[in-house]
N, C-alpha and C positions, 0 to 999 in steps of 0.2 A: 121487267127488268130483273134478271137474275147477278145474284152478287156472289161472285167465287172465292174462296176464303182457302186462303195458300198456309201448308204447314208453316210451322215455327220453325226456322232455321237461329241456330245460336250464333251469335254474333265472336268473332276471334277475343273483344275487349272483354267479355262476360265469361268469367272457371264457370267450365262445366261441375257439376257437386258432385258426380261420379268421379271425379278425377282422384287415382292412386296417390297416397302418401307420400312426400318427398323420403328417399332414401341416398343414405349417402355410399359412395362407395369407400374401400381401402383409403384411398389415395386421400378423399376427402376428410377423412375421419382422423388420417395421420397428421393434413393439414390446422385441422378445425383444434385439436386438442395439441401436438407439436409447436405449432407456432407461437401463440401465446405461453407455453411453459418454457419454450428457446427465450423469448424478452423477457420473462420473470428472472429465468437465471442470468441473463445478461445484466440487467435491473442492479439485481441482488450480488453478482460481483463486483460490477463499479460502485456498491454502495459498501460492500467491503472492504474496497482496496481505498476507497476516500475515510475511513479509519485506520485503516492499517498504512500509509503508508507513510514514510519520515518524514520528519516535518523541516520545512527550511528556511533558514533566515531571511528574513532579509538584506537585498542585495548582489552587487553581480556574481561575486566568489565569496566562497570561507575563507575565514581567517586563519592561517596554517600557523604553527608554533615551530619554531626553529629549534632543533634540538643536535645534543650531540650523545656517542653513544658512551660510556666509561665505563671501566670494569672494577666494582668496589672492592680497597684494598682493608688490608686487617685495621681495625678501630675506627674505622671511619661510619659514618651516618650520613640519614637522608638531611638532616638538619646540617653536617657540617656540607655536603656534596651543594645545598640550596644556598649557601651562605657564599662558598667558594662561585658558585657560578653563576650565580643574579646575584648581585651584591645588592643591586637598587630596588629589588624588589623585597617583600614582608615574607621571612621564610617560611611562615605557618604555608601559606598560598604555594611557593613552591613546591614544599615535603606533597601536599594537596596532588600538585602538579605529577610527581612524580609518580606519586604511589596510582593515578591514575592513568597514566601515557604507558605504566610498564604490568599492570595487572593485576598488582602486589594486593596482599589479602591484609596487611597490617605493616607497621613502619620499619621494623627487622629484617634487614637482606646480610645471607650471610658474603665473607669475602671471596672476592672470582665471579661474581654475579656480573652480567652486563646489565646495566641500565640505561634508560633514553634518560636526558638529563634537558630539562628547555631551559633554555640562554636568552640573554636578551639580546637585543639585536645591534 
């Protein structure tokens, strides 16, 4: 009885060890390093702009201030314009009001100036 011994064929599941390096091409090399530095800066803008951006009350709307516009005449002030036009309000808060709604750098507006003026309602 003779016994016949058949080469070694490699089977498709088993890497051959001769097998070449994986290399990448262009395309691949654009995707592999591309992709992941595109979501970092995406990342890193929405984590930007959740600091940066305004902050908002709560609520369905702002509260808007009803104002009127006047033009200051000679002698007059912001303390008497707050007294004349929110009587029922504390005119420190007012002068506050004003020098804030119009940009003013300190409480002194000379005469002919327009100012926003908030009224009560």
């Amino acid at each position: 009885m003779s016994v016949h011994v058949l080469p070694a064929v490699p089977s498709a599941a088993a890497p051959a060890l001769s097998q070449a390096p994986l290399r990448l091409t262009r395309r691949g090399r654009l995707l592999l390093v591309g992709a992941p530095l595109m979501l970092t800066s995406a990342a890193l803008l929405v984590f930007i702009g959740f600091f940066t951006a305004p902050a908002m009350a709560s609520g369905n709307s702002p509260e808007q201030t009803r104002t009127i516009q006047v033009s200051v005449s000679n002698g007059e002030s912001l303390w008497s314009l707050a007294t004349e036009f929110a009587p029922d309000r504390d005119p420190r808060t007012v002068v506050a009001d004003i020098v804030e709604l119009n940009n003013l750098d300190d409480a002194t507006v000379p005469a002919g100036r327009q100012l926003y003026i908030p009224v009560t309602r």
